[in-house]
C-alpha positions in Angstrom: 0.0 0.0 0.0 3.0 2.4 0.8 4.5 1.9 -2.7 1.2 2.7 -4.5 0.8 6.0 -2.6 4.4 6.7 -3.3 3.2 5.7 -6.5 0.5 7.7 -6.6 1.8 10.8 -5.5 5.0 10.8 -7.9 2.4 10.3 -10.7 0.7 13.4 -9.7 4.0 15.4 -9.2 4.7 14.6 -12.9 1.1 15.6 -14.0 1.9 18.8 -11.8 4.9 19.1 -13.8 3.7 18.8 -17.1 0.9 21.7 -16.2 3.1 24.5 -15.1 5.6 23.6 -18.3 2.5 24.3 -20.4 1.2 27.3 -18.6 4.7 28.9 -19.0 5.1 27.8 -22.4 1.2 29.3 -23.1 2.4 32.9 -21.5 5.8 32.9 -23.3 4.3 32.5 -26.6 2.1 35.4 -26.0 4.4 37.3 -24.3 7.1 37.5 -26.3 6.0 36.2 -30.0 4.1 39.6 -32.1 1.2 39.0 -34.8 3.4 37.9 -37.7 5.3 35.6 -36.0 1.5 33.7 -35.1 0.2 33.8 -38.7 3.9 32.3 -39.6 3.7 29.3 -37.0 -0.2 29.4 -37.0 -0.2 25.3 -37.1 2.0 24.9 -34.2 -0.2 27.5 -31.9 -3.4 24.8 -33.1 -1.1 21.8 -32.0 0.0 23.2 -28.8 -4.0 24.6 -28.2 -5.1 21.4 -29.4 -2.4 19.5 -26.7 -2.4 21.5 -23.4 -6.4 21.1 -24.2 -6.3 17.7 -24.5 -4.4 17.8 -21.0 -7.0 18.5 -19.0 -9.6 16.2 -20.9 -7.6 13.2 -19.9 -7.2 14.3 -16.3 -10.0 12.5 -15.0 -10.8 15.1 -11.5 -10.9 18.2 -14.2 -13.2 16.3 -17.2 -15.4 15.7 -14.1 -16.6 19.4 -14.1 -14.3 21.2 -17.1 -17.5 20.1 -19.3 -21.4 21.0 -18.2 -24.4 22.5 -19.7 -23.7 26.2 -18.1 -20.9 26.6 -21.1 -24.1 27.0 -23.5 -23.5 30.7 -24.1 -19.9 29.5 -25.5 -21.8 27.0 -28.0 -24.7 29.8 -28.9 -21.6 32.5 -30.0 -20.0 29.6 -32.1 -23.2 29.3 -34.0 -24.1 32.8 -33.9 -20.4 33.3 -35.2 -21.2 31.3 -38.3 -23.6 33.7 -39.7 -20.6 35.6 -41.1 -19.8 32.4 -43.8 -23.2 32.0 -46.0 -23.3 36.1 -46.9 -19.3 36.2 -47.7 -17.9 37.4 -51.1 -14.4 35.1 -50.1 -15.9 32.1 -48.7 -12.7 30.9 -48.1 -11.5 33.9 -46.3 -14.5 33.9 -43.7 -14.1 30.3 -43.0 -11.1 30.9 -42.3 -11.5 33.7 -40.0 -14.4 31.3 -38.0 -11.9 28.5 -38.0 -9.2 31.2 -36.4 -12.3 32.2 -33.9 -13.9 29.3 -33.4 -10.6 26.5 -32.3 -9.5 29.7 -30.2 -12.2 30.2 -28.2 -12.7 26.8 -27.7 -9.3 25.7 -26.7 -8.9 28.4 -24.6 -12.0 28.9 -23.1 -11.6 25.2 -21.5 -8.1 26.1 -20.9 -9.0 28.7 -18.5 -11.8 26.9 -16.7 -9.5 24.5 -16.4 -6.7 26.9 -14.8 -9.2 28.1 -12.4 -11.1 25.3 -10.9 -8.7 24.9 -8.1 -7.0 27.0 -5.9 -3.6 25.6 -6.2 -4.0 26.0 -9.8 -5.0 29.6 -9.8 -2.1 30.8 -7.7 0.3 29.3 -9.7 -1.2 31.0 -12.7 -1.4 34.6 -11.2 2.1 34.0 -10.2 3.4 33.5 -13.6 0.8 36.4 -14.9 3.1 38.6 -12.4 6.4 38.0 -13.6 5.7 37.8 -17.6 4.3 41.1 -16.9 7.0 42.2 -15.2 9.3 40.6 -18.1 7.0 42.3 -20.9 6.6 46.1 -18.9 10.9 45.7 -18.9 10.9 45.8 -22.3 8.5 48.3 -23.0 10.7 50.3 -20.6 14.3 49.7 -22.1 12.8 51.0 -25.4 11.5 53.9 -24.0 15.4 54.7 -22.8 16.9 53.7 -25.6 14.4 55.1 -27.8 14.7 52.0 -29.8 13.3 48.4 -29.6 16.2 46.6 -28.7 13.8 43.1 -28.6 12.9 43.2 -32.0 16.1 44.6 -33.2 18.2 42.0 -32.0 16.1 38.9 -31.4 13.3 39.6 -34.1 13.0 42.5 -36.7 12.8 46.2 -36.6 10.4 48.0 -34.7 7.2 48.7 -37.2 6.9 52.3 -35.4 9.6 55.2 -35.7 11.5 55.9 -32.6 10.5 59.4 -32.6 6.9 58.6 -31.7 7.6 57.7 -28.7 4.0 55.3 -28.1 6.0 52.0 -26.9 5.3 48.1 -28.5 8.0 46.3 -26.5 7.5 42.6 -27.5 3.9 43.3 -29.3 4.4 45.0 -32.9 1.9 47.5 -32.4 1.2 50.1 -29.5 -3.0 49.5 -29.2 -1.9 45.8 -28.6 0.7 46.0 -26.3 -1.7 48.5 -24.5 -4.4 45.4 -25.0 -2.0 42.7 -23.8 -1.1 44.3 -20.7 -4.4 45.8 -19.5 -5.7 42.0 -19.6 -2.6 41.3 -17.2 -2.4 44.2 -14.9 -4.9 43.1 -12.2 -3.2 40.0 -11.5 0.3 41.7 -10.6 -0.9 42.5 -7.8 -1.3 38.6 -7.0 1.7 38.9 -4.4 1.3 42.3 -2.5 -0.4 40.6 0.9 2.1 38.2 0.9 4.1 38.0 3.8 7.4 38.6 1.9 8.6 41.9 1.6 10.7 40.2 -1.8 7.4 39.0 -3.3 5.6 42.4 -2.3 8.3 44.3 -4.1 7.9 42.2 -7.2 4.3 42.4 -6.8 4.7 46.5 -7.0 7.2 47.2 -9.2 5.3 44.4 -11.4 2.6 46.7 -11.3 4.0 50.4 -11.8 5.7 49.5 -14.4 3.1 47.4 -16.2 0.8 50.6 -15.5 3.6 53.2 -16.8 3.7 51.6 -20.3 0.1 51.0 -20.6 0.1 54.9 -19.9 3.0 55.2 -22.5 1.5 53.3 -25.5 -0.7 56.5 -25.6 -3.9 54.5 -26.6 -7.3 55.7 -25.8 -8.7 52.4 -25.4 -5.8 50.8 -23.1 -6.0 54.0 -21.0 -10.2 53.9 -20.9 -9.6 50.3 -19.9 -7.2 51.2 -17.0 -10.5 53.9 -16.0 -13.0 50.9 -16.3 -11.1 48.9 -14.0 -10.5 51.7 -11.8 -14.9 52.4 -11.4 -15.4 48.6 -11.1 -12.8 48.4 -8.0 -14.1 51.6 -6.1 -17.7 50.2 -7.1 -16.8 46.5 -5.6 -15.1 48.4 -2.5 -18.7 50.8 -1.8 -16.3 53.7 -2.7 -19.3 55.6 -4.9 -18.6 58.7 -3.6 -14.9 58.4 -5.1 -16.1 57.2 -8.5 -18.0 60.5 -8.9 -14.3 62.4 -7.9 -12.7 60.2 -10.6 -14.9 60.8 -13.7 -15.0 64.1 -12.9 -10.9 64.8 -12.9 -11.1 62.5 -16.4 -13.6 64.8 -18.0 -12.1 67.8 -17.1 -8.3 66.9 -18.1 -10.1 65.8 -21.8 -12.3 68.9 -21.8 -9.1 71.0 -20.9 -6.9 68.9 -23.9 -9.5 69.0 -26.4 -10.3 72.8 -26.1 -7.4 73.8 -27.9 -5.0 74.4 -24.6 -1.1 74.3 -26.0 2.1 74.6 -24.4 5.7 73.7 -25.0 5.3 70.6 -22.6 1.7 69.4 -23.5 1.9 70.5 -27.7 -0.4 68.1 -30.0 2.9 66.2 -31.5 2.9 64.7 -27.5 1.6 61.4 -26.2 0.0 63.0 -23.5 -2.0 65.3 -25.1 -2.9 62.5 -27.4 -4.2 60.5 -25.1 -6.5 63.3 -23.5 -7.3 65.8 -26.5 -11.0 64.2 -28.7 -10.5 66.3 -32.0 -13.1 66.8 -34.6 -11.3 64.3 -37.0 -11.4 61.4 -34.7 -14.9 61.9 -34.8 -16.1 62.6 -38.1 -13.7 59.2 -39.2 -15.6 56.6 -36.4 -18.8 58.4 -37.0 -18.1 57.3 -41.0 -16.9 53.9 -39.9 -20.5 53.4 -37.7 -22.7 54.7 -40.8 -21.1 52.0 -42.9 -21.5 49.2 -40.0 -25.3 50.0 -40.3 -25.5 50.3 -44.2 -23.8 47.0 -44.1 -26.3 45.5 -41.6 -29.7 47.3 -43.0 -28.1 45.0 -46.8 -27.5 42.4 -44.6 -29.5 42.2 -41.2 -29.0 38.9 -39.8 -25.5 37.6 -41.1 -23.7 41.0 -42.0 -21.9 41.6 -45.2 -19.2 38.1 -43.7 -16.0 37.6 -41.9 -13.3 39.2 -42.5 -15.1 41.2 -45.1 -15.2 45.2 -44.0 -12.3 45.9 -45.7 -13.8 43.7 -48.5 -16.6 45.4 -48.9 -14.9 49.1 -47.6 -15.5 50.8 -50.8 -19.0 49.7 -51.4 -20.5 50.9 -48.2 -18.0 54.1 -47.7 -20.1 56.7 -50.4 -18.4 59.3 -51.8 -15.9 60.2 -48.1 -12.5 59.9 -50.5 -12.4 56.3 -50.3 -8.9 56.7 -53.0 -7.2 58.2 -49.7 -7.6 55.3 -47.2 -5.3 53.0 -47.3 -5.8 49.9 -47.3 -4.5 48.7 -43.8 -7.0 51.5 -42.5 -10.0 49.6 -44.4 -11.8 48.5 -40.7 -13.8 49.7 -38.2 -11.5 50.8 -35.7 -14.5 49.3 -33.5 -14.8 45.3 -32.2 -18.2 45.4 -31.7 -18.8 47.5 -34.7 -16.7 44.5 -36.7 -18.8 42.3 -35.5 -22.5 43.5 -36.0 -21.6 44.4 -39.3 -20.0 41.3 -40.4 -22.5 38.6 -38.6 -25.3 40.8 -38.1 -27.9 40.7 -35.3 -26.7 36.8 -34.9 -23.6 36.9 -34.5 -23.5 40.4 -32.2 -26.3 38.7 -30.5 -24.5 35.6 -29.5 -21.8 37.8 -28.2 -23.4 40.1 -26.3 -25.4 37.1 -24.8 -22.1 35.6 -24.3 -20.5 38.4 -22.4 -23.6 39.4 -20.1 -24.4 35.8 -18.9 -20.3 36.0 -18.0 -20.7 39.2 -16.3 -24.0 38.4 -14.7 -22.4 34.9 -13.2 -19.2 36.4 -12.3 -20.5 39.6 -10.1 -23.6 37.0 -8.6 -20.6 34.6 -7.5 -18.5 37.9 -6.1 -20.2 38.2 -3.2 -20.0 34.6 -2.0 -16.2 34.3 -2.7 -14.7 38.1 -2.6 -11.6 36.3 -3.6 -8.5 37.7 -5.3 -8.8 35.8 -8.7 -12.5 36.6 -8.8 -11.9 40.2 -8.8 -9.0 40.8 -10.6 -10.2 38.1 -13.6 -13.1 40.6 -13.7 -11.3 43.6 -13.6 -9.6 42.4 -16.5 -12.2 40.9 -18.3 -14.0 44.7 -18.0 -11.5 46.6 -19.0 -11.0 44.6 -22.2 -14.4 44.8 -23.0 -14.0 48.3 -22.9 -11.1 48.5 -25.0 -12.4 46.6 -27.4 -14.1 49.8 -28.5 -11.2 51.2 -30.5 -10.0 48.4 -32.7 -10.3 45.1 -34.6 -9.2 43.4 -31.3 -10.6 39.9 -32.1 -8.2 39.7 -35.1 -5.1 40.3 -33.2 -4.3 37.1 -31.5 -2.4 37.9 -28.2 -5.3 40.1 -27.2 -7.7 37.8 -28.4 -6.1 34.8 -26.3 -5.9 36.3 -23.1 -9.9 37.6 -23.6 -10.5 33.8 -24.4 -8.5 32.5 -21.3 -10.2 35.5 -18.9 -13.8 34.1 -19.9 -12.8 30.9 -19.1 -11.1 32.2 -15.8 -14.7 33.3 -14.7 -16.0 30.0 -15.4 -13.4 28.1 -13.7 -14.2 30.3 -10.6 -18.1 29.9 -10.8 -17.7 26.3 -11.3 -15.6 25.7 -8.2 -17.8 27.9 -6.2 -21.1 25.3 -6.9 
């Protein structure tokens, strides 16, 4: 009997094993690995989906409750989703895109239940959240004083953005995505500040400043609008009202003090910061353009859209006579997620998704109040701020973003399940 527990309990030390090399493995690779490396190596990112999946399954305590009939918003968007094939111009381009979608969510949906249905497992995931955070903000921070990318430089290519600009990428090709990526992590560096360590504290704050200080120095509306979402759902979950009120009032009047045409030698309209703050007339005119053509598309097409993938397809059909010879082509989208997505599923698929979301939300904040727990809370902290952010770009078609959203939803479930 002795040597079958020793037995027993190696065997589980080696399943233990196996887990945390795939978790770090999972955050490396969307960590440190940009867009174009992903679409290069997009059948080794299935297999390893497909394989740390496929973990879990045969783990016989997690199939036991990774798998029930409260996941049925997850199966409603999937079908909702495929409204965008039937209507498509490029059939093969919206499968495609569904395929990319559909094995993503998924994968890592399941994933993150599976992450989060027991304690052990969920500090051991917020723990490595921490330091590839810290490892990410690091590089977003040597590029800001060296004015350069050094990561991409040396280990990858050259940086996509000038130097000059100043709006930091570190390890994520684009600014609004690196902005994305670390707004979905920054809750969770905080994983380690009641420990008793002062060592893990530290990490646990500097973890956090500095992911914070380059979210702030991507200078992206949507990241920084995230960080402000997060901010109201704390002070709301906390019973601080009164300080919410304080809050959206300071925001209002720092954009209302940009945007009124304020200059000075510190805060001129080349900066970041008055980027981030000024709304100018332009901005709105060109999203106001981009939401007309999301409804001419769906009023053609009301209950599957115009197809995945297809705005930019379809761009100069539904964008009139606004000077479509001077868009480029890379500028061809809606600069909107939810925008994307009711004009290229329609009412289905933005239906599916916004049942999706709301039956996450509505779970997530019930459950809140039984278990005030760290993980709860920071998954959705995260979770909201993304789904504000999502507001500004195509954010389901960049896949680093789009992974951690998956992984968050599945977070949520993981922590309802283990609650029942």
């Amino acid at each position: 009997m002795r040597i079958f527990h020793n037995l027993k309990r190696s065997s589980l030390s080696i399943q233990g094993c196996i887990g945390l090399i795939l978790i770090v493995f999972l955050f490396s690779w969307i960590s440190f690995f940009p867009q174009p490396i992903k679409e290069k190596y997009w059948l080794l990112t299935q297999l390893f989906l497909a394989i740390f999946f496929l973990f879990f399954v045969l783990i016989k305590e997690h199939r036991a409750r990774l798998f029930s009939f409260s996941d049925w918003p997850l199966w409603l968007l999937l079908v909702c989703l495929s409204a965008g094939i039937p209507s498509a111009i490029d059939k093969k381009a919206a499968f495609k895109t569904y395929y990319y979608l559909a094995t993503h969510l998924v994968t890592l949906f399941y994933i993150g239940k599976a992450l989060f249905l027991s304690e052990r497992d969920r500090k051991i995931v917020m723990s490595v959240i921490c330091v590839f955070s810290l490892f990410v903000s690091l590089i977003g921070i040597l590029q800001a004083s060296y004015a350069a990318n050094l990561f991409y430089k040396y280990f990858i290519y050259e940086c996509r953005y000038s130097p000059a600009l100043m709006r930091l990428q570190a390890t994520q090709y684009n600014p609004v995505v690196l902005g994305s990526f670390l707004l979905g992590l920054l809750p969770f560096t905080l994983y380690f500040y009641r420990n008793k360590s002062l060592i893990l504290r530290l990490v646990s704050l500097v973890s956090f400043l500095s992911t914070a200080g380059v979210i702030v120095l991507t200078y992206s509306r949507g990241a920084f609008m995230g960080i402000l979402a997060m901010f109201v759902y704390w002070l709301w979950h906390k019973k601080y009202r009164k300080t919410i009120v304080v809050v959206l009032l300071l925001v209002t009047s720092l954009i209302l003090f940009f945007s009124l045409g304020w200059r000075s030698r510190i805060f001129s309209s080349g900066t970041g910061i008055h980027r981030l703050f000024s709304v100018q007339k332009g901005d709105f005119a060109a999203r106001g353009r981009r939401i007309v053509m999301a409804y001419r598309m769906v009023k053609d097409h009301p209950f599957s859209g115009v197809g995945l993938n297809h705005f930019r397809i379809r761009f100069k059909e539904y964008n009139g006579d606004n000077g479509t010879e001077w868009v480029k082509y890379k500028y061809m989208v809606a600069d909107n997620m939810y925008c994307t997505l009711f004009s290229e599923t329609g009412l289905l698929g933005a239906g599916g998704f916004l049942v999706f979301i709301l039956f996450l939300l509505k779970r997530g904040l019930v459950h809140i109040r039984r278990d005030g727990g760290f993980a709860l809370t920071a998954t959705l902290a995260a979770f909201i701020g993304l789904l504000v952010n999502m507001s500004v770009y195509e954010f389901f078609y960049w896949s680093n973003p789009f992974t951690f959203f998956c992984l968050l939803a599945g977070f949520i479930q993981g922590s309802i399940t283990k609650l029942r």
